[in-house]
C-alpha positions as CSV (number, residue, x, y, z in Angstrom):
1,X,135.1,-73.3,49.4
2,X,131.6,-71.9,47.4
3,X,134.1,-72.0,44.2
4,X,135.3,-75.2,44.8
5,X,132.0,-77.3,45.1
6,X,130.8,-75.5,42.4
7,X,133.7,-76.7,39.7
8,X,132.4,-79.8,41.2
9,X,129.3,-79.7,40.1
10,X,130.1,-78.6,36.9
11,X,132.6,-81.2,36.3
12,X,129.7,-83.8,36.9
13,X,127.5,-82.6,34.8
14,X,129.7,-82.1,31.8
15,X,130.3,-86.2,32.7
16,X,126.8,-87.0,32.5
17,X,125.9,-85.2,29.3
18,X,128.6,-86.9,27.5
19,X,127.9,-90.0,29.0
20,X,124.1,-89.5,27.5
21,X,125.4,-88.5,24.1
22,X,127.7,-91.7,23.6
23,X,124.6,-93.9,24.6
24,X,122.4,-92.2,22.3
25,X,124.9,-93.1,19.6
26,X,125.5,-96.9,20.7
27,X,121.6,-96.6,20.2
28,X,121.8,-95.2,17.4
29,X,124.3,-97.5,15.8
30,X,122.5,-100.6,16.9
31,X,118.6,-100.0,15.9
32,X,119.7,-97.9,12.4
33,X,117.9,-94.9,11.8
34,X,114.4,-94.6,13.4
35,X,110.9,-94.5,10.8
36,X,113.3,-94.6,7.8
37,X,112.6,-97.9,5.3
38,X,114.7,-98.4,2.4
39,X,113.0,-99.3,-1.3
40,X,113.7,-103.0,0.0
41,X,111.5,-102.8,3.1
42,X,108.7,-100.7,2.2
43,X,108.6,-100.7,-1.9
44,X,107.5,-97.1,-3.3
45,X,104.6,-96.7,-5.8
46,X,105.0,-94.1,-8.2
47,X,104.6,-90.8,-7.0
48,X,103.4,-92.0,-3.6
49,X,106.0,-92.3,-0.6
50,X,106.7,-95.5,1.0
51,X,106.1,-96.0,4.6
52,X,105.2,-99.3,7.0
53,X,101.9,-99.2,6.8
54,X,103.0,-101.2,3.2
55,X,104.0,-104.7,4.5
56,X,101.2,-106.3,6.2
57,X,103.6,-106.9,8.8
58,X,106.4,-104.9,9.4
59,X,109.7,-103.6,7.6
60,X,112.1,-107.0,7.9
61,X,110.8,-109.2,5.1
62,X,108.9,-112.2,6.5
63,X,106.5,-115.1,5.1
64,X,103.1,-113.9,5.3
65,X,100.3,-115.8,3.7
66,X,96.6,-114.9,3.2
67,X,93.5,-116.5,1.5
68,X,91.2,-114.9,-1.7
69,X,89.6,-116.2,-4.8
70,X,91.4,-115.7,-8.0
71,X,89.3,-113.2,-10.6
72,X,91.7,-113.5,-13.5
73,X,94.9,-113.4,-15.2
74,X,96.9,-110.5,-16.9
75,X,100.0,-110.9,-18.6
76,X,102.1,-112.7,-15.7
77,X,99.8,-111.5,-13.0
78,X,97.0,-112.4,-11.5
79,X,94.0,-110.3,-9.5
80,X,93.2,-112.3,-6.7
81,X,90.8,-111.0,-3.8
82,X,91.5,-111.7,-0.7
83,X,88.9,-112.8,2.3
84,X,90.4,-110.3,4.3
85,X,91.0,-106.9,4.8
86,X,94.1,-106.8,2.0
87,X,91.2,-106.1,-0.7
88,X,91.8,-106.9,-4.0
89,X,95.9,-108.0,-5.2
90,X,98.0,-108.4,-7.9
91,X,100.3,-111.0,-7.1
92,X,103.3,-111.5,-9.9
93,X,103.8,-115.4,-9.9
94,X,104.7,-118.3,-12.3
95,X,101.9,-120.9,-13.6
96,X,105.0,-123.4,-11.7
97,X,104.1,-121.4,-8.5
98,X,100.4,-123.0,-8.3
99,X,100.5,-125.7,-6.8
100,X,97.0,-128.3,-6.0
101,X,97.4,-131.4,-3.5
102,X,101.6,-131.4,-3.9
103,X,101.1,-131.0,-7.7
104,X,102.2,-128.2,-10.0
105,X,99.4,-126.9,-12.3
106,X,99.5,-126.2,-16.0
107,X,98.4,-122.8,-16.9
108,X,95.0,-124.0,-18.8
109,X,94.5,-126.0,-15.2
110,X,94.1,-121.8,-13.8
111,X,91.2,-120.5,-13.8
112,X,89.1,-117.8,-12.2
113,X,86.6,-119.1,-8.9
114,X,89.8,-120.7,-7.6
115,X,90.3,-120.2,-3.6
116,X,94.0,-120.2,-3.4
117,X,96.0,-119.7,0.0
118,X,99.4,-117.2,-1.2
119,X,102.3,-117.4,0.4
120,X,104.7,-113.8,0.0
121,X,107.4,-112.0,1.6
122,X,104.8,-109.4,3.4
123,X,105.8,-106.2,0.9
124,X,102.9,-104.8,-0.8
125,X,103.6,-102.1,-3.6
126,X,101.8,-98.8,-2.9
127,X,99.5,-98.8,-5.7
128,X,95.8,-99.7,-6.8
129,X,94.9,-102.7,-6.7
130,X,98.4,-103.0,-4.3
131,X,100.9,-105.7,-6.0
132,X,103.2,-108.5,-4.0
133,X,105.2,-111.4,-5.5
134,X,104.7,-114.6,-4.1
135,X,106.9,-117.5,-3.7
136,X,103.7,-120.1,-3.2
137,X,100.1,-120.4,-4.4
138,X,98.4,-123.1,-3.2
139,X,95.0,-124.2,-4.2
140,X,92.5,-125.1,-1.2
141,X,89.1,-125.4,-3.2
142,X,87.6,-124.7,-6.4
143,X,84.1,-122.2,-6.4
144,X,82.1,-120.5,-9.1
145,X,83.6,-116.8,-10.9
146,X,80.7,-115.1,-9.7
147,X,83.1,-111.5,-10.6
148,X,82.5,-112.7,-14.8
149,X,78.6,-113.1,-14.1
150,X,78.2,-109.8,-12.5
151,X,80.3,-108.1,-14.4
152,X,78.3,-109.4,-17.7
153,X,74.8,-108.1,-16.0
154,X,75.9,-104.6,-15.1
155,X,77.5,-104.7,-18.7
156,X,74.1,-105.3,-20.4
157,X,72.5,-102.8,-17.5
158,X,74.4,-100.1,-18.3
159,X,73.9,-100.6,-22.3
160,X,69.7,-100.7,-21.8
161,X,68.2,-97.5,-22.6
162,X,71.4,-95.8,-23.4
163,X,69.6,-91.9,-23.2
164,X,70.0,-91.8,-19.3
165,X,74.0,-92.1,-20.1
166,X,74.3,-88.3,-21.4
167,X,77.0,-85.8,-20.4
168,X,77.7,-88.4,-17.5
169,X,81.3,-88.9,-15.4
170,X,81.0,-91.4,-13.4
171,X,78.9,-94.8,-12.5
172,X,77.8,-95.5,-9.0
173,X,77.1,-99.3,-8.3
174,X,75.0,-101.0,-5.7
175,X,76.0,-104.3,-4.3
176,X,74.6,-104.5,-1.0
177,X,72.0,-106.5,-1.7
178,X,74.4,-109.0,-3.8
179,X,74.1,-111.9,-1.4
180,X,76.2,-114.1,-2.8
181,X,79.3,-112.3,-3.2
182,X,82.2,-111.1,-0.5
183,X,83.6,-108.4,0.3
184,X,86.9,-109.1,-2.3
185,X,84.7,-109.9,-4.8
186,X,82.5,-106.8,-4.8
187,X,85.6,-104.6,-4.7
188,X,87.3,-106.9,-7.9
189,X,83.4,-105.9,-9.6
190,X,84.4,-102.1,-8.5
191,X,87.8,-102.2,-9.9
192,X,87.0,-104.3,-12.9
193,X,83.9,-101.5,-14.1
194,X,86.2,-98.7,-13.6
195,X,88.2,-100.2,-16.6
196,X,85.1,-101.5,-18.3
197,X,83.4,-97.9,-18.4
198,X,86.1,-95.8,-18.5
199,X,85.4,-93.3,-16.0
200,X,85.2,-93.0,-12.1
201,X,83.0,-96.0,-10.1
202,X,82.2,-95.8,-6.6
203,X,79.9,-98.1,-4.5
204,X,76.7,-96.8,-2.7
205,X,73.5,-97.4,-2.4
206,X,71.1,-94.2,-3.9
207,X,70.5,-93.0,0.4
208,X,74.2,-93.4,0.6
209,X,74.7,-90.8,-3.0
210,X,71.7,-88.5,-1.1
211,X,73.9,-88.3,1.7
212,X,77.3,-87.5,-0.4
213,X,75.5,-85.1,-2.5
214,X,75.6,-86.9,-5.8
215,X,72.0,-87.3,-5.8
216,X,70.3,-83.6,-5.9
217,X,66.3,-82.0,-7.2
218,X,65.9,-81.1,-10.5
219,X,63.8,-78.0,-11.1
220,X,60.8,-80.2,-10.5
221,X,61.9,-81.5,-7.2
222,X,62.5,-84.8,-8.5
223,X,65.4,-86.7,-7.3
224,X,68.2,-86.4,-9.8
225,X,71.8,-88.1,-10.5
226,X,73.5,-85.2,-12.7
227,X,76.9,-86.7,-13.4
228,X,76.3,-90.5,-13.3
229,X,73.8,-93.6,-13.3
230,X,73.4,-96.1,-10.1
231,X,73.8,-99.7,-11.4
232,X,72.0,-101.7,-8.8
233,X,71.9,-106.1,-8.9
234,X,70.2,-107.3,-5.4
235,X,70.1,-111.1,-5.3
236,X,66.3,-113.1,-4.4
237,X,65.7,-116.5,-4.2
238,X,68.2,-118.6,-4.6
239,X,67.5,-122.2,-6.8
240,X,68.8,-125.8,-7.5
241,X,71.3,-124.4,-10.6
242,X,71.6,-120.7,-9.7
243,X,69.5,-117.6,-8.3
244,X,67.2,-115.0,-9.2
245,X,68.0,-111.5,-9.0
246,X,66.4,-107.9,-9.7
247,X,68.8,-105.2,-11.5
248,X,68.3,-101.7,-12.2
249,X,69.6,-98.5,-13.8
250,X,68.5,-95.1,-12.6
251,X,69.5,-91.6,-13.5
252,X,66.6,-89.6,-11.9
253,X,63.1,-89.9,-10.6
254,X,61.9,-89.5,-14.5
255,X,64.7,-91.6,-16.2
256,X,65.1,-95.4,-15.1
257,X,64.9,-98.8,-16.3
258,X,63.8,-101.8,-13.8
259,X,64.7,-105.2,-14.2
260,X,62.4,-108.3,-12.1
261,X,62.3,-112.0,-12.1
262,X,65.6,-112.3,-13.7
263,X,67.4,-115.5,-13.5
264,X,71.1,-116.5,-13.4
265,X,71.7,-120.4,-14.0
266,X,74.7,-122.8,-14.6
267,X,75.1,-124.2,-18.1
268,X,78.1,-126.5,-18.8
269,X,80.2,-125.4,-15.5
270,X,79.6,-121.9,-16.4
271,X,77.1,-118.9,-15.2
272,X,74.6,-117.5,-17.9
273,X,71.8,-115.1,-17.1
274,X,68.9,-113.7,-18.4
275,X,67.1,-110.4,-17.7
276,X,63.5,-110.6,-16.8
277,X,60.6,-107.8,-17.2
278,X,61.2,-104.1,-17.1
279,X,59.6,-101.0,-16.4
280,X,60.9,-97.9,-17.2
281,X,60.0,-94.2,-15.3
């Protein structure tokens, strides 16, 4: 009897293991194979390995649209950055995909300070700045390309008093007190002085580089930057045409040039500036 019941029991478990297995394949077969993403779904940068975190979504292509000021055009691409948290973009698109109030633009009608709305399948290549292609880009308003006027002060900053730019590697910049910018724009400024300079930018503010370590004492015990120069505009006042601003370049307690009362203004459409007063240290 003992023998009997327990053939029984062996029977039906045999029975329900295989009954598990077949459903686990009917699983299986229906929802494909679980955290894998074809080149299609999540797009690969080179040497980097795709995953989802690349589609702002999720891996099934869908619209997705998001909103950023265009900074300029390159080739058959444009840099746009977003409001957001996608950062700065490169979105691959046709001057016939710009469209303004149901009408298609002409590419001299493009031009940077535009907010555009961009419509895209929700893929984003794994690279810096990431890239999409868009099917749509719509034009909501037209603002000022405040990314060209900051980009020319830090420019003629970084030239002034060229000695503090010895046997340096990298240049930190200081936006934090740029008022006037966002967040997009301060990472197209970021991105755009990487390739201006030539060497490795990052933001930060000079307690920020203390903090990191970048910022050390020199035999004297003076504060001292010994593989870069902080780049620092802050906005003040603001006025009728434009603003004022302060702007600075500083390389150790004993090496730095200070700009005040210096103006930025609109002239024919367009941002000019002019550095005020300096000190030096």
């Amino acid at each position: 009897m003992k023998k009997n019941k327990m053939r029984i029991l062996t029977i039906v478990l045999i029975v329900l293991v295989f009954a598990g297995i077949l459903t686990a394949c009917a699983g299986t077969e229906e929802s494909g194979e679980a955290g894998v993403f074809t080149e299609d779904e999540a797009i690969k940068g080179e040497g980097q390995k795709g995953n989802a975190e690349n589609t702002l979504e999720s891996n099934q292509e869908q619209e997705v649209t998001f909103r950023g000021k265009l900074i300029e055009k390159s080739e058959e691409s444009w840099l746009i950055a977003s409001d957001g948290t996608e950062g700065i973009l490169v979105v691959h698109a046709a001057e016939s995909d710009f469209m303004e109030n149901g009408r298609s633009l002409k590419e001299n009608e493009i031009v940077p300070g535009m907010v555009v709305e961009v419509t895209f399948n929700g893929i984003v290549l794994e690279s810096y700045p990431g890239q999409i292609y868009a099917s749509k880009i719509e034009v909501v308003s037209r603002e000022d390309d405040m990314v060209s006027l900051y980009m020319d002060i830090l420019k003629q900053v970084y030239e002034e008093d060229e000695g503090l730019n010895g046997d340096i590697s990298m240049v930190a910049v200081d936006l934090s007190g740029a008022d006037n910018l966002s967040k997009g724009e301060k990472d197209a400024i970021l991105y755009k002085a990487w390739l201006l300079f030539g060497m490795e930018v990052i933001p930060g503010t000079f307690e920020e580089l203390k903090e990191q370590g970048y910022i050390t004492l020199d035999e004297s015990n003076f504060p001292y930057f010994p593989t870069g120069v902080l780049l620092e505009i802050k906005t003040a006042e603001p006025e009728e045409d434009g603003f004022r601003f302060e702007a600075s370049k500083w390389r150790s307690g004993l090496g730095a040039i200070f700009f005040t009362d210096c103006r930025a203004w609109k002239e024919d459409g367009k941002y000019t500036f002019e550095l005020g007063g300096f000190a030096i240290s």
